[in-house]
Residue frames relative to the residue before (quaternion, step in Angstrom):
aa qw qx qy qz dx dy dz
X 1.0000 0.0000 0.0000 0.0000 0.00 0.00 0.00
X 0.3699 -0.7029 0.4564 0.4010 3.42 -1.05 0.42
X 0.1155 0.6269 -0.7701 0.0268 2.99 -1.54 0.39
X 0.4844 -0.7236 0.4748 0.1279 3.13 -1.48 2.29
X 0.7537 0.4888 -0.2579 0.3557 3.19 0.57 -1.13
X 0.4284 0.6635 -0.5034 0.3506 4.27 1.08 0.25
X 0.5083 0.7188 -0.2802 0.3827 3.31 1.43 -1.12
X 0.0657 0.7069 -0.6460 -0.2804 4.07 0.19 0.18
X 0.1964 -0.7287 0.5699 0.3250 3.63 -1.43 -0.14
X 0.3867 -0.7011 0.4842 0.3529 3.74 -0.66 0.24
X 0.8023 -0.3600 0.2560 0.4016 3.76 -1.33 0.50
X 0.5007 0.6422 -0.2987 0.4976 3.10 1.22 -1.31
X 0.7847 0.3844 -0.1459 0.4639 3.40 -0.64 -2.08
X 0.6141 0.5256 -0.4305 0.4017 3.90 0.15 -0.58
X 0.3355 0.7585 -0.2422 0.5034 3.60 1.43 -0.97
X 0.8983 0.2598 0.1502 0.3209 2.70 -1.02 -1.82
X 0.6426 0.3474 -0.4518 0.5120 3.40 1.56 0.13
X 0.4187 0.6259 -0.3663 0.5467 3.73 1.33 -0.57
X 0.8139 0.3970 -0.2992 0.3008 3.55 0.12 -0.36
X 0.7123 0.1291 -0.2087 0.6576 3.09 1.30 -1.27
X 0.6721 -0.5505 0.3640 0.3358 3.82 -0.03 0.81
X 0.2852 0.7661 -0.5141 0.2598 3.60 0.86 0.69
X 0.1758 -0.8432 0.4907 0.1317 3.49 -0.17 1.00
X 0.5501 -0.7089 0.1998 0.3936 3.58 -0.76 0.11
X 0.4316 0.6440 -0.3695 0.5124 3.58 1.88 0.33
X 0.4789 0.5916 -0.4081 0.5040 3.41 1.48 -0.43
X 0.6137 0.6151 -0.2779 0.4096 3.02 0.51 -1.76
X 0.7111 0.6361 -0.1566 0.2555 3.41 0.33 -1.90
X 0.7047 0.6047 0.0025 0.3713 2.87 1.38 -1.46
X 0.6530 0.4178 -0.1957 0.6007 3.25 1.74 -1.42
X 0.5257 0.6698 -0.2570 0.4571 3.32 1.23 -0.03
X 0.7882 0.2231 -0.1602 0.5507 3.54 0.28 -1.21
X 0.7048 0.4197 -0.1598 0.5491 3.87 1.21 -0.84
X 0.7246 0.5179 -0.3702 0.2640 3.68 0.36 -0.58
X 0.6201 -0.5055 0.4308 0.4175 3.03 -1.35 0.27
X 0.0342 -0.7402 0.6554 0.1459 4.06 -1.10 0.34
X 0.0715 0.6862 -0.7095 0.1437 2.97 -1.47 0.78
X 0.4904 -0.7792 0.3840 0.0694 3.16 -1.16 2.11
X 0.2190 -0.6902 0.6894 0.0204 3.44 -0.65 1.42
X 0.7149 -0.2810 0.5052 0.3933 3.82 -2.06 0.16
X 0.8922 -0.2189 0.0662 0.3894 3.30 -0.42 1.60
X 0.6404 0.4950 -0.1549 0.5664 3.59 1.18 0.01
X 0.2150 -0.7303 0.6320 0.1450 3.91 -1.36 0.66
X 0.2354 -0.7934 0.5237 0.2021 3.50 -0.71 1.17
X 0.1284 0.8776 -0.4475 -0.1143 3.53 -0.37 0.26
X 0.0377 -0.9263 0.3748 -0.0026 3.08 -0.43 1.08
X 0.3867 -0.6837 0.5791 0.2184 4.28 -0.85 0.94
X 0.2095 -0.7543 0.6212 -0.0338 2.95 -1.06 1.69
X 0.5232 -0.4547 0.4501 0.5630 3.52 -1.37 0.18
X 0.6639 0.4125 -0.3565 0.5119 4.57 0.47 -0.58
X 0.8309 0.3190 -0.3674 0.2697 3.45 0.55 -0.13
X 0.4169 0.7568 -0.2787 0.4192 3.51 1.76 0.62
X 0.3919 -0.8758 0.2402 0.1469 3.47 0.67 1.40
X 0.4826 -0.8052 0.2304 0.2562 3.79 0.27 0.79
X 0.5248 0.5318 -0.4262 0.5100 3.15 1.38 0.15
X 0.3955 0.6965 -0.4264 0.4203 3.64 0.99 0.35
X 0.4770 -0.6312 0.5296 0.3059 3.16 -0.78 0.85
X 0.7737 -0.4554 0.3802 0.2225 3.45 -0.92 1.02
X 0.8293 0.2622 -0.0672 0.4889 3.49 0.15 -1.98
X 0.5459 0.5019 -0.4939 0.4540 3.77 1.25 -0.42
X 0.4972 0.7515 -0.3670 0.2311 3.01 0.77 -1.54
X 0.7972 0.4398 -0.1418 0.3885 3.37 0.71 -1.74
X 0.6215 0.4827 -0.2957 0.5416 3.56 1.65 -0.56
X 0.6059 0.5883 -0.3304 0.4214 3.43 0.87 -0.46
X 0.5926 0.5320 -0.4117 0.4430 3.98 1.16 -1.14
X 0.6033 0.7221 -0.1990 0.2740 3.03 -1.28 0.99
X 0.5970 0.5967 -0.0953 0.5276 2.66 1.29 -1.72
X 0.2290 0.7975 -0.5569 -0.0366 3.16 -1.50 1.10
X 0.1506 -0.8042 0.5512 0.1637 3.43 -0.44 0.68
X 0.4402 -0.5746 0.6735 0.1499 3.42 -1.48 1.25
X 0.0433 -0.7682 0.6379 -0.0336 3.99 -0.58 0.89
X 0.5128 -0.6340 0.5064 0.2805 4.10 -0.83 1.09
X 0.6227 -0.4699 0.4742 0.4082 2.93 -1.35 -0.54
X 0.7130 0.4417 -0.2726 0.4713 3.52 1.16 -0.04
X 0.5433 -0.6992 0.1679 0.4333 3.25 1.70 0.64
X 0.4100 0.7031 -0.4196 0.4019 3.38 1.70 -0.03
X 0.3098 -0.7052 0.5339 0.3490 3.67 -1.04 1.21
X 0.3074 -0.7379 0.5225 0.2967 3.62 -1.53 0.86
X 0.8150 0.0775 -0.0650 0.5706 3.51 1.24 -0.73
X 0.3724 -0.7057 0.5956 0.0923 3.87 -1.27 0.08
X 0.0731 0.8226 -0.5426 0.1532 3.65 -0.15 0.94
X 0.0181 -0.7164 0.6630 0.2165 3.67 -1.50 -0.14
X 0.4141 -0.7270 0.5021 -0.2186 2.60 -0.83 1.59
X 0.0155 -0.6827 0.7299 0.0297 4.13 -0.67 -0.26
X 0.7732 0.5114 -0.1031 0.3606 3.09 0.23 -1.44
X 0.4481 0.8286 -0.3083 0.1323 3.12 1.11 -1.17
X 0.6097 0.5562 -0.1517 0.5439 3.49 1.26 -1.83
X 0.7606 0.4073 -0.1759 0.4740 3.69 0.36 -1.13
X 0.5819 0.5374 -0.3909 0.4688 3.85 1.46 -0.30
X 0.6738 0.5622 -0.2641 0.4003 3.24 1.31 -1.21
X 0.6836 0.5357 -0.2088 0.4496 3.38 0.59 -1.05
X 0.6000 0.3848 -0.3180 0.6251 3.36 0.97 -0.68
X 0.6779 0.3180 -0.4422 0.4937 4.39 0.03 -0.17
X 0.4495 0.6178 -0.4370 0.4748 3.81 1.11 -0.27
X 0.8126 0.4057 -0.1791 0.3782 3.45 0.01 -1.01
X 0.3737 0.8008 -0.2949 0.3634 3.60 1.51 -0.53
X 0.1250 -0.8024 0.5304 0.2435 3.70 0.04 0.55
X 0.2911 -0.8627 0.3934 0.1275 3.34 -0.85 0.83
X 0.1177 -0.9036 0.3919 0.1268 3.82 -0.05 1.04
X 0.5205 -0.7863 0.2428 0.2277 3.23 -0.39 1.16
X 0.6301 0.5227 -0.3555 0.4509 3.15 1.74 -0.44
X 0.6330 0.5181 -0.4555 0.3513 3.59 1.23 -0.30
X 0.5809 0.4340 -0.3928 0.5657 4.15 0.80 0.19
X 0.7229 0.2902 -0.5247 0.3433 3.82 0.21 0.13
X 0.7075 -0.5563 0.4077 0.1542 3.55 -1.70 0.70
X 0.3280 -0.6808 0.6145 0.2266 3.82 -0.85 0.83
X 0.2555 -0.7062 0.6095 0.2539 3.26 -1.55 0.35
């Protein structure tokens, strides 16, 4: 069941909802419904237009797609974003071949 308020948010994310109007049922939502996908120490989760249960009101529904919350490793959310794209940004830095010589350091 949902429940908004399980979600802690850090100092940060509390921010960043105040700003872009991210309420905490949003939150809730990208959470219990969203897609996740594992980032460097971090869970990406993210509310699609398929992953937005139908007993939603319609018009929220449409303000709500999007939504993504970056969760720690201690399940605490660090940040809060909308996004569309979001799913299609990831998948595309997934696929990125990664060369080891471009992350190591000159002396």
């Amino acid at each position: 069941m949902l429940h908004p308020e399980t979600v802690k948010l850090s100092k940060h994310a509390k921010i960043r909802c105040q700003e872009r109007e991210i309420s905490s049922l949003q939150i809730a939502l990208a959470v219990d419904f969203g897609q996740r996908v594992n980032g460097t120490g971090v869970e990406i989760c993210f509310l699609g237009r398929r992953d937005i249960p139908e007993w939603l009101d319609r018009r929220y529904a449409e303000r709500v797609e999007g939504t993504v919350v970056i969760l720690g490793h201690d399940g605490e959310a660090v940040t809060t974003y909308r996004n569309r794209d979001a799913m299609r940004e990831l998948r595309k830095r997934e696929k990125l071949p990664r060369d080891p010589r471009t992350h190591v350091r000159s002396r």
